[in-house]
C-alpha positions in Angstrom: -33.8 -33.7 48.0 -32.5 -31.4 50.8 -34.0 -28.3 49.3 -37.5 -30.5 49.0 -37.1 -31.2 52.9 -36.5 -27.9 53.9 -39.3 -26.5 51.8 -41.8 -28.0 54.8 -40.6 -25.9 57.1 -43.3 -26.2 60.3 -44.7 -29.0 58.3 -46.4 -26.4 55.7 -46.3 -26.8 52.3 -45.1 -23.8 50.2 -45.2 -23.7 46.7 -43.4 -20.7 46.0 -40.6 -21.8 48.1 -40.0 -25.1 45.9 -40.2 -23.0 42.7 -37.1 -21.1 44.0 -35.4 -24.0 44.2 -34.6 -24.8 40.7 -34.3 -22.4 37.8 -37.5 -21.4 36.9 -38.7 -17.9 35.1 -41.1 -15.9 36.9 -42.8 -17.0 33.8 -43.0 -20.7 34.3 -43.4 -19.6 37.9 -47.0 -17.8 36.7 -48.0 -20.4 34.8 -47.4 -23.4 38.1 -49.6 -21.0 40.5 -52.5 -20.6 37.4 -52.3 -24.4 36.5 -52.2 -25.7 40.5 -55.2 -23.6 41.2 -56.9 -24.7 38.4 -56.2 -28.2 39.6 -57.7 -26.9 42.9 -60.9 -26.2 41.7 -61.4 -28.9 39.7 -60.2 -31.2 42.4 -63.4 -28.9 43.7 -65.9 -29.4 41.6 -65.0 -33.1 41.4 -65.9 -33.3 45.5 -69.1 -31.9 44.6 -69.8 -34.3 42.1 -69.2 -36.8 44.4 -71.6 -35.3 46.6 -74.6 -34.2 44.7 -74.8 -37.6 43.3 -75.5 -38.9 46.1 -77.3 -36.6 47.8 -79.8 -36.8 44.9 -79.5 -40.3 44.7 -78.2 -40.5 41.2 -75.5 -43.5 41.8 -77.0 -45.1 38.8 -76.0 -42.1 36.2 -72.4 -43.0 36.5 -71.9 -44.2 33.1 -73.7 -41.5 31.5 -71.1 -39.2 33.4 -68.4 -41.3 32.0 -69.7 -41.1 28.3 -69.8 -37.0 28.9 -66.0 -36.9 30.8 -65.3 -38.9 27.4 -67.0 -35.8 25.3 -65.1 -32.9 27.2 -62.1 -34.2 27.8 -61.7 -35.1 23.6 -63.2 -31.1 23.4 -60.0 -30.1 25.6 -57.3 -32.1 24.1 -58.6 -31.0 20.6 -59.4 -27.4 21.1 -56.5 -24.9 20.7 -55.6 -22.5 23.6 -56.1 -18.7 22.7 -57.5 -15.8 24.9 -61.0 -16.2 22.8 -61.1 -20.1 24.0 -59.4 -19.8 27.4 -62.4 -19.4 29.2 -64.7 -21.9 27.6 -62.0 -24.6 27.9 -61.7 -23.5 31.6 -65.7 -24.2 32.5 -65.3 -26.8 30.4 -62.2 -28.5 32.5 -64.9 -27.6 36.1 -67.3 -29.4 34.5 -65.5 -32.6 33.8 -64.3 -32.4 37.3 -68.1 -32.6 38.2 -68.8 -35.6 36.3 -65.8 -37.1 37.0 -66.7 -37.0 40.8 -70.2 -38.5 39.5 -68.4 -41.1 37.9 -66.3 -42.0 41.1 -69.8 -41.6 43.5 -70.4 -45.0 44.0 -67.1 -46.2 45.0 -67.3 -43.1 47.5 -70.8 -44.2 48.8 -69.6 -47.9 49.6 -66.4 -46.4 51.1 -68.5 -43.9 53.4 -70.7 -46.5 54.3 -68.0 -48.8 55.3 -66.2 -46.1 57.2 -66.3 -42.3 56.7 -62.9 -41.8 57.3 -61.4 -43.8 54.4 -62.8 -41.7 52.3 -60.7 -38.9 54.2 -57.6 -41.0 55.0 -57.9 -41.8 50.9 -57.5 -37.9 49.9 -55.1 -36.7 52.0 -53.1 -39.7 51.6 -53.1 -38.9 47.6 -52.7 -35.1 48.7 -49.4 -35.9 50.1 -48.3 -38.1 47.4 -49.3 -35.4 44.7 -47.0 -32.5 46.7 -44.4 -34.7 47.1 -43.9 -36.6 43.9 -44.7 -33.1 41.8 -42.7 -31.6 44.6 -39.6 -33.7 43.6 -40.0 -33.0 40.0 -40.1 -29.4 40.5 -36.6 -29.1 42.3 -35.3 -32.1 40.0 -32.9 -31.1 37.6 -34.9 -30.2 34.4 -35.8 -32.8 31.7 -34.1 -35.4 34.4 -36.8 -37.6 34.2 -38.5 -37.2 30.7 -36.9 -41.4 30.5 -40.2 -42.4 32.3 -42.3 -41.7 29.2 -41.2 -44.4 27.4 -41.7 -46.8 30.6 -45.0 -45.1 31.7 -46.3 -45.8 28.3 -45.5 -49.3 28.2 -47.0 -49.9 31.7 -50.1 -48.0 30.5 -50.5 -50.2 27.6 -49.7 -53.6 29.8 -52.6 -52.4 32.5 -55.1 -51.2 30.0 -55.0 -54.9 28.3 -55.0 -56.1 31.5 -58.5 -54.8 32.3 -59.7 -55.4 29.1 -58.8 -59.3 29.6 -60.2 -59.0 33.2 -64.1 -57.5 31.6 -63.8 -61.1 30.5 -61.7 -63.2 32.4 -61.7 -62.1 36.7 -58.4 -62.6 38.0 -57.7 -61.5 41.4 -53.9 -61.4 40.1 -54.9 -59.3 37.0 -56.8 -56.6 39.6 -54.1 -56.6 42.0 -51.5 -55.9 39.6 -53.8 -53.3 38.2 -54.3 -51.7 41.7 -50.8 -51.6 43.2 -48.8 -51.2 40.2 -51.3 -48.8 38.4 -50.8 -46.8 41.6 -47.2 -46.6 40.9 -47.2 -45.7 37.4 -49.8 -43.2 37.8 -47.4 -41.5 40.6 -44.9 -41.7 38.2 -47.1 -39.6 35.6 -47.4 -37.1 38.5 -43.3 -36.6 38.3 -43.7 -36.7 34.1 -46.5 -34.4 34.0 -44.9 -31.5 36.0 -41.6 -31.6 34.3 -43.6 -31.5 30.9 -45.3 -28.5 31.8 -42.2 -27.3 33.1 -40.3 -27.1 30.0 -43.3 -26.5 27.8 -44.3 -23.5 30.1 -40.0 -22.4 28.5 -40.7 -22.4 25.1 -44.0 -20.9 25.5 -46.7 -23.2 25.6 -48.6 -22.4 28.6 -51.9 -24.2 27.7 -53.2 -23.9 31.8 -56.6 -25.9 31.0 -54.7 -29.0 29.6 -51.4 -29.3 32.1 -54.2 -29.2 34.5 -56.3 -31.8 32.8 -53.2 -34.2 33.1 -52.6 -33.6 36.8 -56.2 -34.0 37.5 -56.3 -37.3 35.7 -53.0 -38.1 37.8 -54.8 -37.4 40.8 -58.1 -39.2 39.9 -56.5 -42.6 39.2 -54.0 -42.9 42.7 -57.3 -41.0 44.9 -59.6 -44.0 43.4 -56.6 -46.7 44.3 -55.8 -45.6 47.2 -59.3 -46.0 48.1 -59.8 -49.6 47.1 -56.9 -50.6 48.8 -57.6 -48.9 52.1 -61.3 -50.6 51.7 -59.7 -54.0 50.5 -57.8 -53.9 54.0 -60.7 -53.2 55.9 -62.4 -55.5 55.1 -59.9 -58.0 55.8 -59.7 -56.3 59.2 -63.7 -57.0 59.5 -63.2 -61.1 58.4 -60.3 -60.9 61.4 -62.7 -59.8 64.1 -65.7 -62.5 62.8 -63.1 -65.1 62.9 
C-alpha cells in the first residue's frame, strides 16, 4: 500500500502513476485510460440527467427511466463488442448514464432542498472511495482478490431479498442493513470490478463499454448510499436543534 500512498503525491491523483506500479502492459494500460474516461462521461451525462429532470420538472418520469436503464443495459450485456458495434454500444452506455441520473433525480431534489452541499459532500465522498478502492486493486497483486466473488454474490443475493421482503414488510433494520452494508459490498465490487478488467484486458477482451458499465453501476449504488445516510444524519441533526 506504500506505492498507493506515494502515488498522491501533492494530494493529486495520478492514474498513470498507479498503473506503473504493478505489472501491467501498455496494453491493459490503454484499455484503463479508454474505460476510466468512459466512466467519466457517463458519470457526465448521469449529472445531467439529474439536472434536466428537474429543471424540466419531470421528477415524476423516474420509473419510466428505470424501465429504459432496464432496456439498454440488457442491449449492452447482450450485444458483442466489434469495431462495427463499438460506437453504438458507447451512445448507448451515455444514454443510460442519462436516465440513470433521471432515475436518481428525486432523491437529489430532496437532498438539495435539505442542503445543497450534501449533494456535493455525497460525490466527492464516493469520488474518493472509487480512486481509492480501484486504486488498491490496481497495485494489488493480480487475481489477489478474485475470493470476493463468491462473497459479493452471496451478499447481493441476501440484500436483494432483503428489499424484496421490505416492498412488503418496512423494517427499519432490513433498510439499515441494506444501506450500510450494501455500501460495503458495492465498494467491494469496485476492488472485483477492476481486477476483472484487469486480467480480461490480458487475454484480450477489452470490451471498454461493458468494464465501464460495471464501474458505473459500482459508483451509482455507494453515490445514492452515501447520500441517504448523509441525509439520514441530518436530519437527526435538525430533531437535535427542535429538541
Amino acid at each position: 500500500m506504500n506505492s498507493f500512498g506515494n502515488s498522491f503525491s501533492m494530494g493529486q491523483f495520478n492514474i498513470q502513476t498507479i498503473m506503473k506500479t504493478n505489472d501491467l502492459t501498455p496494453q491493459i494500460q490503454k484499455h484503463l485510460m479508454n474505460v476510466f474516461g468512459l466512466l467519466s462521461a457517463t458519470v457526465a451525462m448521469a449529472a445531467f440527467g439529474v439536472w434536466f429532470t428537474i429543471a424540466m420538472g419531470l421528477l415524476g418520469s423516474s420509473q419510466w427511466a428505470g424501465l429504459g436503464c432496464l432496456g439498454l443495459m440488457l442491449y449492452l450485456v447482450f450485444t458483442q463488442e466489434s469495431p462495427q458495434t463499438r460506437t453504438t454500444r458507447m451512445a448507448v452506455l451515455l444514454a443510460f448514464g442519462f436516465l440513470k441520473g433521471m432515475t436518481i433525480s428525486g432523491l437529489v431534489y430532496v437532498a438539495l432542498d435539505v442542503d445543497p452541499s450534501i449533494v456535493i459532500t455525497a460525490f466527492l465522498g464516493t469520488v474518493a472511495i472509487f480512486v481509492c478502492f480501484s486504486g488498491a486493486a490496481l497495485v494489488a497483486k493480480r487475481r489477489s482478490y478474485f475470493y470476493l466473488a463468491g462473497i459479493l454474490s452471496s451478499a447481493t443475493s441476501l440484500l436483494l431479498l432483503t428489499s424484496i421482503a421490505g416492498m412488503f414488510f418496512f423494517s427499519n433494520l432490513a433498510f439499515a442493513m441494506n444501506l450500510y452494508v450494501g455500501l460495503l459490498v458495492f465498494c467491494g465490487y469496485v476492488v472485483l470490478d477492476t481486477q476483472m478488467l484487469v486480467e480480461k484486458a490480458a487475454y484480450g477482451q477489452c470490451d471498454i463499454v461493458k468494464d465501464a458499465l460495471n464501474l458505473f453501476v459500482d459508483f451509482v449504488a455507494i453515490f445514492v448510499r452515501i447520500l441517504i445516510i448523509l441525509l439520514k444524519n441530518s436530519e437527526k441533526k435538525d430533531k437535535k436543534r427542535r429538541n
